[in-house]
BALUM-345366 format. One line per 3 residues: number of its first residue (from 1); their letters; for each residue z, y, x of C-alpha. Coordinates in steps of 0.1 Angstrom, whole numbers. Each point is the difference from the previous one (the first is absolute). Example, Ala and Ser with C-alpha at 12.3 -4.5 7.8 and 13.67 -1.06 7.14 Angstrom:
1 = as = 78,-45,123; -7,34,14
% end
This chain:
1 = xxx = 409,-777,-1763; 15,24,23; -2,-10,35
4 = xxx = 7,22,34; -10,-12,36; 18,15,28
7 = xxx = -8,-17,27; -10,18,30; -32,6,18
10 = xxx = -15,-5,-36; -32,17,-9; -19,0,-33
13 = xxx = -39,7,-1; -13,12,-32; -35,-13,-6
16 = xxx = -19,-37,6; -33,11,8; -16,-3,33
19 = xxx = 21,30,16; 36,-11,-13; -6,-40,8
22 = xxx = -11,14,38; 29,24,3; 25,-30,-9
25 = xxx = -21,-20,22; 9,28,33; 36,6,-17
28 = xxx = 8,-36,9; -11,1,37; 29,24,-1
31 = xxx = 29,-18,-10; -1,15,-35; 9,-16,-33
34 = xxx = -27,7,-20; -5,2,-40; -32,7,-17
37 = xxx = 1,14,-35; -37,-2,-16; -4,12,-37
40 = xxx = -31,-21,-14; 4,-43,1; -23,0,30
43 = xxx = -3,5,40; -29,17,19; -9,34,-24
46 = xxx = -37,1,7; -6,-30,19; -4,-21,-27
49 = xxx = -13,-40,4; -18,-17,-30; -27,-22,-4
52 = xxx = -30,-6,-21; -17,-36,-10; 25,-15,24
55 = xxx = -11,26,30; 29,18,15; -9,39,-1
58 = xxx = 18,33,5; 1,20,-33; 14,30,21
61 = xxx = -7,14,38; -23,-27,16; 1,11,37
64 = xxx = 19,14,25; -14,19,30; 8,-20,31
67 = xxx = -5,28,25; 38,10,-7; 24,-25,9
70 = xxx = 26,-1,-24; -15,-19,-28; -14,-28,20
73 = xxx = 29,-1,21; 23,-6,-28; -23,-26,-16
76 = xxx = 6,-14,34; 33,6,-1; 9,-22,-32
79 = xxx = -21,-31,7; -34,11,-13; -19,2,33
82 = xxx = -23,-30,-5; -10,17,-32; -14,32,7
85 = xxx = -39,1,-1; -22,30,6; -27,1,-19
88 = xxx = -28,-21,-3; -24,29,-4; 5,39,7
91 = xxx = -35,10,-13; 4,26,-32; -22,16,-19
94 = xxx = 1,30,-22; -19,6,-32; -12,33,-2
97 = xxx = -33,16,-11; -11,-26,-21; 3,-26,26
100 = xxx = 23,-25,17; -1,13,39; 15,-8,30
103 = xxx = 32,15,13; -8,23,26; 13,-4,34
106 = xxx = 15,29,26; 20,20,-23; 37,10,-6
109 = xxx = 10,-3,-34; -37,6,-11; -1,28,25
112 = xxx = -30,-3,25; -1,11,35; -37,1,-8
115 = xxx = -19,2,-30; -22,-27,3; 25,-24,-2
118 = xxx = 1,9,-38; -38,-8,1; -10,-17,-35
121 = xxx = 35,7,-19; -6,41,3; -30,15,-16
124 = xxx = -22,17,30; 14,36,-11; 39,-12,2
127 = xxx = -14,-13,37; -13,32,11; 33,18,-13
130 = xxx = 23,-20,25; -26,11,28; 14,37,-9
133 = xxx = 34,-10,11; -3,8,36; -13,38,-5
136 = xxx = 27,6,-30; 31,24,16; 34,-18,4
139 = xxx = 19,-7,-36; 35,3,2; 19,-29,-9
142 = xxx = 34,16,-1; 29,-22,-7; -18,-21,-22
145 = xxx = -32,-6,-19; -18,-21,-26; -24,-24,18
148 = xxx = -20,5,-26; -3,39,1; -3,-1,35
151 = xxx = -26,-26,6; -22,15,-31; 4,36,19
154 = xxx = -11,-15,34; -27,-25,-8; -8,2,-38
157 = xxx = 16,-10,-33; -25,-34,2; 21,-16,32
160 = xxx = 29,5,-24; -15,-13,-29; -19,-28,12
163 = xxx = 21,-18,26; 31,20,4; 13,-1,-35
166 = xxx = -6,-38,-6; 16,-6,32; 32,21,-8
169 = xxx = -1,-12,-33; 5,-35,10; 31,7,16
172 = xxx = 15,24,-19; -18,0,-33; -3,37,2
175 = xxx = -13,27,7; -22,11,30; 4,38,-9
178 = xxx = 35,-6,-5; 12,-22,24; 18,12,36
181 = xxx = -18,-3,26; 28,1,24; 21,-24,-13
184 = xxx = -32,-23,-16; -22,6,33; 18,11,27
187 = xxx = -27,-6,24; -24,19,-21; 27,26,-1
190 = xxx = 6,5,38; -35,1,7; -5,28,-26
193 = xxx = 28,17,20; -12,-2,34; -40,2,-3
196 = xxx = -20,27,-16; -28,-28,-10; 15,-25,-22
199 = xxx = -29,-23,8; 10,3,39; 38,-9,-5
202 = xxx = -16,-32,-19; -17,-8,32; 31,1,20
205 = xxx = 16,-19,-21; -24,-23,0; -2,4,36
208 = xxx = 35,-7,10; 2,-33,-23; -28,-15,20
211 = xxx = 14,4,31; 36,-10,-16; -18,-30,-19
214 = xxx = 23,-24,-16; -10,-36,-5; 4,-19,-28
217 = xxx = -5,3,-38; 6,33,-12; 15,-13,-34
220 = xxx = 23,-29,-4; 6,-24,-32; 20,-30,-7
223 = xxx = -12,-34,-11; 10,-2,-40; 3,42,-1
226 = xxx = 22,27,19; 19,-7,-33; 16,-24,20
229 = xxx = 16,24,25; 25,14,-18; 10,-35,-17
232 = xxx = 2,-12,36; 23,27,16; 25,-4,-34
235 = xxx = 3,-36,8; 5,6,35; 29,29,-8
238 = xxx = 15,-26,-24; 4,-25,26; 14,25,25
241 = xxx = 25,7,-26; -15,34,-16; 12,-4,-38
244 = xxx = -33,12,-23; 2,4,-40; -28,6,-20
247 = xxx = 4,16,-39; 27,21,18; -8,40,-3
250 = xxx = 27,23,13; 11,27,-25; 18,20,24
253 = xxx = 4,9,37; 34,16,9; 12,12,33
256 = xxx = 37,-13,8; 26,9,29; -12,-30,22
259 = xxx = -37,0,-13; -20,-9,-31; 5,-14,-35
262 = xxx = -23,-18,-18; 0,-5,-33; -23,-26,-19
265 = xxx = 7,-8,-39; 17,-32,15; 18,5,30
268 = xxx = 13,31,22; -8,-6,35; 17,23,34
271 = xxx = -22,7,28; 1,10,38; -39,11,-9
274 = xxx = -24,0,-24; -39,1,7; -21,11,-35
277 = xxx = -34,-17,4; -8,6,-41; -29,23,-7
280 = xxx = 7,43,0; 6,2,-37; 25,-30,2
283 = xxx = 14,14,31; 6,33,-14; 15,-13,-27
286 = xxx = 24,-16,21; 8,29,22; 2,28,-24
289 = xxx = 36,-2,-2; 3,-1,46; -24,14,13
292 = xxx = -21,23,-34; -19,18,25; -17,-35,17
295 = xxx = 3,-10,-39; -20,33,-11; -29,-4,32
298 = xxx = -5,-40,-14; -4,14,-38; -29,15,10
301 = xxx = -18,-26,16; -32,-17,-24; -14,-32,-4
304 = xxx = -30,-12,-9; -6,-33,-19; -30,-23,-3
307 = xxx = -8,-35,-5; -13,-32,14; -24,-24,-18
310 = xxx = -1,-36,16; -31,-16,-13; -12,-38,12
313 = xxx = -33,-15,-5; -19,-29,7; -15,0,37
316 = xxx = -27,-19,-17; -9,30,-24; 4,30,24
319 = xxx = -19,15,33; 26,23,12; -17,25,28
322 = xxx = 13,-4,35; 32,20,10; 38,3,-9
325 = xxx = -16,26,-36; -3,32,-3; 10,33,-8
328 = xxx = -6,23,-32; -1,40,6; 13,18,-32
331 = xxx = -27,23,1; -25,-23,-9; 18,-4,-33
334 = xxx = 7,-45,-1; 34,-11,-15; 10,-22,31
337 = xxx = 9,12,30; 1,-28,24; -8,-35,3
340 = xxx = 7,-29,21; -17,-34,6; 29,-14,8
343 = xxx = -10,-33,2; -20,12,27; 24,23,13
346 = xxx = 34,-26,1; -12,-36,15; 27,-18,-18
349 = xxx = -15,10,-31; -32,-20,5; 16,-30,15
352 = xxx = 27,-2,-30; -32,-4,-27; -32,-2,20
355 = xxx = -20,1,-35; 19,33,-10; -8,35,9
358 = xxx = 26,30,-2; -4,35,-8; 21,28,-5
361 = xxx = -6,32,-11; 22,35,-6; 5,26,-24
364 = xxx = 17,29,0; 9,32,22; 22,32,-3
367 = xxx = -2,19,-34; -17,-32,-16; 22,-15,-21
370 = xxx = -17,-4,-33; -18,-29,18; 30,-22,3
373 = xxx = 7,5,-35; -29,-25,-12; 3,-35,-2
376 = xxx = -4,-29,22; -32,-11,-15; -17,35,3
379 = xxx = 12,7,31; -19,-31,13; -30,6,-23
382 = xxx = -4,33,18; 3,-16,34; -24,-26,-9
385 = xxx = -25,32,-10; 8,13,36; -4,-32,18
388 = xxx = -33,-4,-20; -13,30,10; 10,-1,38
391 = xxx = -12,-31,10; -14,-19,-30; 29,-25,-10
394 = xxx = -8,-11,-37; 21,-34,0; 30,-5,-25
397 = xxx = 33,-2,24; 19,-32,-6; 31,20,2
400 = xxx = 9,34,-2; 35,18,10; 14,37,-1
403 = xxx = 27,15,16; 12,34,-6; 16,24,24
406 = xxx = 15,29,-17; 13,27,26; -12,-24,27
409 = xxx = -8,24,30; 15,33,11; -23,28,1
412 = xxx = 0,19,36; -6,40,-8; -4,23,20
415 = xxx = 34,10,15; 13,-38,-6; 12,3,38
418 = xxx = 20,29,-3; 14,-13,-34; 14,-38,21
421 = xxx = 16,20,26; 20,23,-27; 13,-35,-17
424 = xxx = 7,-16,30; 16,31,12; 21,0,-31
427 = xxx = 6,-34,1; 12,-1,39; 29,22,-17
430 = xxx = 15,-26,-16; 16,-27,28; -12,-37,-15
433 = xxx = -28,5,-14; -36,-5,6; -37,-3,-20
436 = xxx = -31,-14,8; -30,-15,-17; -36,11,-8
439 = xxx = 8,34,-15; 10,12,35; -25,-9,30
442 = xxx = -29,-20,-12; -5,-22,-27; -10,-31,22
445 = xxx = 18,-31,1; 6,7,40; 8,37,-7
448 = xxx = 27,-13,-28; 14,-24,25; 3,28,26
451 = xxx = 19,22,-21; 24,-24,-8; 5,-9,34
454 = xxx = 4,37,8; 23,1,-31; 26,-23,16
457 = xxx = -2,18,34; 10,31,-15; 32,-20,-13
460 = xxx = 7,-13,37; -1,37,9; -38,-1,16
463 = xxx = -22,23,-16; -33,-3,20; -16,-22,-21
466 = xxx = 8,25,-29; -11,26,20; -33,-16,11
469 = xxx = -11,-9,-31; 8,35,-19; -24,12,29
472 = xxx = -25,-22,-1; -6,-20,-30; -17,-33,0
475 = xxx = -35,3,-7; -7,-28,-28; -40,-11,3
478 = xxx = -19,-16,-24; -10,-38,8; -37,8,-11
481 = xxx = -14,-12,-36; 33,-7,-23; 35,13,2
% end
């Protein structure tokens, strides 16, 4: 069936994942008619809620960082509030060396504003190489830089290798020596900019968030999974009178005299506006006919894909360490990369089955693929070798799940900045149209929901939040042992 709607003050959002559901969400607080088009027969693109032996889990992102408002403020927003939970533990670890240790404190990213603060996780040679920091001559940054490069140059390839990498890695699933530090670490960045000693910039930065200390929980999570964020604000856009269809890609994206047409393989919709919130290669497959140049910059962008192995045990047969897990640095040559206790981690989870333990565990970063291409049983055989090895867990999991995420996370090279502000350049040519989502400012869930908000700005004609962001991405941390 054919069907055109021309009603006016109409626009469609292309895309149901945590970016497209929170632009709707804003687009309604204007007036707007709203329509969101998502390809695949599900809401919430990486947030993804599951469960395991009856325990409700996420099988996707598991936090979000609470010291930026917008993803607790929308949870807020759409009736979640008595549901968010910090926490229950903040205490990671990282296996490295041949040993589980603990996460070191007074560091940015893995960068130290003194080397003994990487006491027991760096050898005593990596130590004395940061000490040589503070008589090294200024390195020029330039426009941008790898953090990985950089930090290796300034304080020694270990830093990066040990806790910088796995740290990175658990945001991005990259790669240190590739990854931006402008748009990955903008403090990092700045303070490379404006001090000769990369160790003294640490210390201001340090410095300046102690006298600027914010309270409360640094990370934020929701009882039954931040999988239920994005299920929550679709319901709430429903019953303001959004219209959302799953199983619905659009095959084409044509400007028209009075604004957009969107075609799906169903229906052909008219627009005032229409926000793209689909990942770069999606988006530039949608644009190349508009706007090729925005279409040509999003071709180019990379992803990296990994999985997540969900494995519950008997509390009975397992003595978990203390802590949230722990972190795995490549160079020490294990299959997983992270893992979380996350019955320890997520309170819910140990109320819901008190005689269950939770773990999870990931695989996969950038340039790795041929990992994801083995099955689900040795995929959790090689986790159970890692988990054996790392903290002595020999019990036979009751239940096991894996969920794949192929072309999960943007990478962030160096020169990703420059490379936003050309598409968003391109794309402020075109009146009615807008993009957001994780390939743009940060891959966070609050950095998401901030570039959709900026997103619909732009449409209302108020491009500060555009501009904000394109100079100063949102820094996406790493909530300790786990992704």
């Amino acid at each position: 069936m054919r069907e055109t709607d021309t009603r006016t003050g109409h626009v469609v959002v292309i895309g149901g994942g945590i970016a497209g559901l929170a632009a709707a969400h804003r687009l309604l607080d204007t007036g707007a008619r709203v329509t969101v088009l998502e390809a695949s027969d599900r809401l919430g693109g990486k947030l993804l809620p599951g469960a395991i032996e009856g325990v409700r889990v996420d099988l996707g992102a598991e936090s979000m960082l609470a010291r930026r408002p917008e993803a607790v403020a929308l949870a807020r927003e759409v009736g979640l509030a008595d549901r968010l939970q910090p926490p229950a533990t903040a205490t990671a670890a990282i296996w490295t060396r041949g040993a589980l240790r603990p996460m070191p404190k007074g560091h940015v990213m893995g960068v130290p504003g003194d080397a003994s603060a990487l006491t027991g996780v760096l050898s005593d040679e990596g130590l004395r190489r940061i000490e040589e920091d503070r008589d090294l001559p200024p390195t020029e940054v330039g426009d941008d830089v790898a953090v990985g490069e950089y930090v290796a140059a300034r304080l020694g390839r270990e830093v990066v290798d040990r806790l910088v990498e796995p740290l990175l890695g658990g945001v991005y699933a990259g790669d240190a020596y590739r990854i931006s530090m402008r748009s990955a670490v903008p403090q990092l960045f700045e303070a490379a900019r404006t001090h000769a000693s990369l160790t003294e910039g640490v210390r201001e930065i340090q410095a300046r968030a102690a006298k600027n200390q914010q309270t409360g929980p640094v990370f934020m999570g929701i009882e039954g999974g931040v999988g239920q964020l994005p299920l929550a604000v679709a319901e709430s856009v429903r019953a303001r009178g959004g219209e959302i269809r799953t199983g619905t890609p659009v095959t084409e994206l044509r400007r028209t005299p009075d604004g957009w047409q969107v075609s799906t393989a169903e229906r052909t919709l008219d627009a005032e506006a229409v926000v793209v919130a689909v990942p770069a290669y999606a988006a530039a497959a949608l644009l190349g006919v508009e706007a090729p140049a925005a279409a040509a910059e999003l071709a180019t962008v990379e992803y990296a894909s990994m999985a997540l192995m969900t494995l519950a045990y008997r509390r009975s047969e397992t003595d978990l360490p203390e802590g949230s897990g722990f972190l795995v640095p490549p160079v020490d040559g294990h299959t997983i990369k992270a893992s979380t206790f996350a019955s320890r981690k997520w309170g819910w989870i140990a109320e819901e089955n008190p005689d269950l333990l939770v773990l999870r565990t990931s695989v996969g970063r950038y340039g790795e693929t041929a990992i994801l291409g083995r099955d689900d049983a040795d995929l959790i055989a090689l986790s159970r070798r890692d988990l054996r090895a790392a903290i002595g867990l020999d019990a036979e999991p009751v239940a096991t799940r894996v969920t794949r995420w192929h072309d999960g996370l943007p990478q962030y090279p160096v020169g990703h900045h420059a490379r936003v502000a050309r598409v968003r350049e391109h794309v402020a040519k075109l009146p009615g149209l807008a993009v957001c989502g994780a390939a743009y400012d940060g891959v966070g869930i609050p950095a998401c929901i901030a570039s959709a908000y900026a997103a619909v700005d732009q449409l209302g004609g108020d491009l500060a939040g555009v501009q904000e962001l394109t100079a100063n991405p949102v820094q996406s941390l790493h909530g300790g042992g786990g992704e």
